[in-house]
C-alpha positions, 0 to 999 in steps of 0.5 A: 500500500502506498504510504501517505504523505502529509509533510514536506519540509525542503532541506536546509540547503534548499531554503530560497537564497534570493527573494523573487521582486514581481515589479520587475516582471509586471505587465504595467508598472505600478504607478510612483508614490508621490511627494505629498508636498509637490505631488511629484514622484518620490526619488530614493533620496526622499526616503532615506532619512525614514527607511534603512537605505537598502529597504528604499532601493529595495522598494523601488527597484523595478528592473531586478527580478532577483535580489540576494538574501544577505547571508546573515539573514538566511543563517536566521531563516534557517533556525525556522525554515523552511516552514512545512507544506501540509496536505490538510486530509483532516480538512478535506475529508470534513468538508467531503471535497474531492479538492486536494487542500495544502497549507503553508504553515508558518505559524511555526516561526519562533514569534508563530507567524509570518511576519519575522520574514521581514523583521529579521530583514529590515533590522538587518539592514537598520543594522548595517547602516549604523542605525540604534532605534527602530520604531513601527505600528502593529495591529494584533502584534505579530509584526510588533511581536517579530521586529521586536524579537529581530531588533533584539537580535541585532542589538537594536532598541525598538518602540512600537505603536500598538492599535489601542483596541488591540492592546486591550484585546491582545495583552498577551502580543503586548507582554511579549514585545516587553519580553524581547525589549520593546516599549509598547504605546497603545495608539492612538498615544498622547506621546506624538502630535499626531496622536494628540491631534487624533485623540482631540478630534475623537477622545474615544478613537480606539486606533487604526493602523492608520493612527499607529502608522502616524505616531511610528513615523513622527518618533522616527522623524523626530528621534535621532538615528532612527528608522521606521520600519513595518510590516505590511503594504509596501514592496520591499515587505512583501519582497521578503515575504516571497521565500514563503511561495519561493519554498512552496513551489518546491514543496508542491513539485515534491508533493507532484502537484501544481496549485489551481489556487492559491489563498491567503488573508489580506491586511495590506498585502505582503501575506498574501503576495508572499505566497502568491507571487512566486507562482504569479510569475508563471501565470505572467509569463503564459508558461503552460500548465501553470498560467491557469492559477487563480489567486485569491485574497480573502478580506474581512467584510467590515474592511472591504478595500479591495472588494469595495474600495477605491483606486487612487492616491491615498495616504498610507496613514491617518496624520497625512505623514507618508507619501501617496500611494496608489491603492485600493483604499477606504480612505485614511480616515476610515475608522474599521470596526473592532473586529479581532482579526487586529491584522487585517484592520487596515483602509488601504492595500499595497501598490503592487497587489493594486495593480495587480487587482486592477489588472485582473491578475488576481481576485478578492473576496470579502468574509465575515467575521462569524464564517472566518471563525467558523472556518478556524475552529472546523480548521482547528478540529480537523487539523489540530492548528488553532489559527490566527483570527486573520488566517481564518479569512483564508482557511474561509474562503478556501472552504467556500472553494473546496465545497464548490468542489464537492458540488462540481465533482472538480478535484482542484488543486488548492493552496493556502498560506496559514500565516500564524497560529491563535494561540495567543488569540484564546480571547477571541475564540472565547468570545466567539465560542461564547456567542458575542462576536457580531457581524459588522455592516458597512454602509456605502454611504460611510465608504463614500464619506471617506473616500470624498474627504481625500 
């Protein structure tokens, strides 16, 4: 009888050593980021004094398909990496599918989520340049959790700027970015002046990415040898991000199988252009047999900027601090719901996935916040993982695809990244095993207010 495999790990030597950079093999370009003051295209120059260098011209790199993992940073990808490819047969056989389900587990990072990809990268280079203070935002506080850790590997302080409704609903994210040496502020803050401006104008604002994004930027601004660091949304995070679809594609040709669809959640896009774009350079290129593959991000309903957003030049954060980028937003001053998928609480997506969107290259939906709990527990139950609440959204839509799948009779390939675990979410499933989560509804009068005010 043939024996069944449900893990496969890459050996050590085969962990990626260049991450993959899609800008450079994009039918259309994205469109620049803007000089919010002159309305002209940003040069590296005007980045410099917020990002570590290497992180800029990273981020605006156009030309370079592949750019070289340091050495020092691959050494530390490889007390975690790779990460497994899992064949959910558990999954499968609950919903009674004939798909074949795979999952990429990275919930198996030292800080039990994706996030550290990039964290240990960008403290790297804050590291090189002689850099000793870093500060950022964190929604949940998977990436306030990872840079924390990272900045304590390479020696350097770290602030971080936690979304207040997340620090009161995560305390345990907030413990653990103390353990590693952070100082954590729950924002919006009385310690910046854009949070004292925020907190002028609403006195009861329980923060947004958008808030915490402000004050992180105006402490770097302010604070000397300092550079801003983050976790989401911009090109230089989701290139790091891409050694998890990098590794994927081989765990997958190990598997002897080629994904018809690949999922993740998305907050502001590096998640899921980590794991989709490697297999998107196929599909870009027309190579046959592989060009068929849709991609799926899966969003929360009360924060639908890809489904229900605009695109257009926006503020990346909510004081006006950042460049214009162009996205698919719901305006800066969108104020989500206080869902506990803290991660994906976000009103704008990344320039490249916006593209991308806008080009048809890949596809959104949104899921509520009872289906995408739903889906985590029945995850849970028959696979042994308790997911993230902002994993759940992609194990959700995976389950809407796979039960089209039963219905259809089709044997799809489908492929989903598990972005982190929910272990330090037991708050969460509590109230949601409880009976007092809610779904939130989201007015097209309210997204159109916001959205008029830019």
């Amino acid at each position: 009888m043939k024996e069944t495999v449900k893990r496969f790990i890459l050996p050590e030597n085969e962990i990626p050593r260049r991450w993959y950079n899609i800008q450079a093999e994009m039918p259309n370009k994205p469109m620049p980021p803007l000089n919010p003051a002159t309305r002209e295209p940003l040069h590296a120059e005007d980045l410099y004094p917020l990002f570590a260098r290497e992180c800029v011209n990273q981020e605006l790199n156009m030309t370079d398909a592949w750019i070289d993992i340091p050495d020092e940073v691959r050494e530390k990808y490889k007390y975690y990496r790779s990460t497994p490819l899992v064949r959910a047969y558990g999954l499968e056989k609950a919903l009674g599918t004939p798909a074949h389900i795979y999952f990429k587990n990275e919930s198996v990072s030292p800080m039990g989520s994706h996030k550290l990809n990039s964290a240990i990268a960008q403290a790297y280079y804050c590291k090189q340049e002689g850099v000793t203070n870093v500060t950022t935002e964190t929604g949940a506080g998977q990436w306030g959790a990872s840079l924390a850790y990272a900045a304590s590997l390479f020696g350097i302080d770290a602030a971080v700027y936690q979304v207040k409704i997340s620090y009161e609903q995560k305390p345990y994210r907030r413990s653990i970015m103390q353990t590693f040496g952070a100082q954590v502020t729950p924002s919006p803050s009385m310690s910046t002046r854009a949070g004292k401006d925020i907190l002028t104008k609403h006195p009861n604002h329980q923060g947004s990415l958008g808030t915490a994004i402000s004050e992180a930027v105006e402490l770097a601004r302010t604070t000397p040898n300092c550079k801003y660091t983050l976790g989401s949304v911009l090109s230089h995070v989701t290139l790091h991000q891409t050694v998890i679809g990098l590794e994927a594609e081989k765990q997958m040709e190990m598997a002897g199988e080629y994904p018809d669809m690949v999922i993740a959640c998305f907050g502001g896009g590096s998640n899921f252009g980590g794991i989709a774009f490697p297999f998107m350079r196929h599909k870009i290129a027309g190579e046959e047999g592989k060009a068929h593959t849709r991609f799926i991000a899966a969003e929360p309903a009360s924060c639908p900027k890809l489904t229900r957003g605009e695109f257009r030049y926006d503020f990346g954060d909510e004081a006006g601090y950042t460049p214009l980028l162009p996205m698919y937003t719901l305006g800066h001053n969108f104020a989500p719901a206080n869902i506990h998928a803290g991660g994906l609480r976000y009103h704008g997506a990344g320039t490249v996935v916006s593209q991308l969107l806008k080009d048809g290259l890949m596809e959104a939906v949104d899921v509520e916040q009872l289906e995408s709990f739903e889906a985590g527990c029945l995850f849970a139950r028959a696979e042994g993982i308790i997911p993230a609440p902002e994993s759940c959204h992609a194990i959700a839509a995976t389950i809407r695809e796979a039960r089209k799948c039963a219905e259809s009779g089709e044997e799809k390939v489908i492929l989903f990244n598990l972005s982190g675990h929910g272990l330090i979410d037991m708050a969460s499933y509590d109230k949601f095993l409880a009976g007092d989560l809610v779904n939130y509804e989201l007015p097209d009068e309210v997204i159109r207010h916001n959205l008029d005010q830019i």
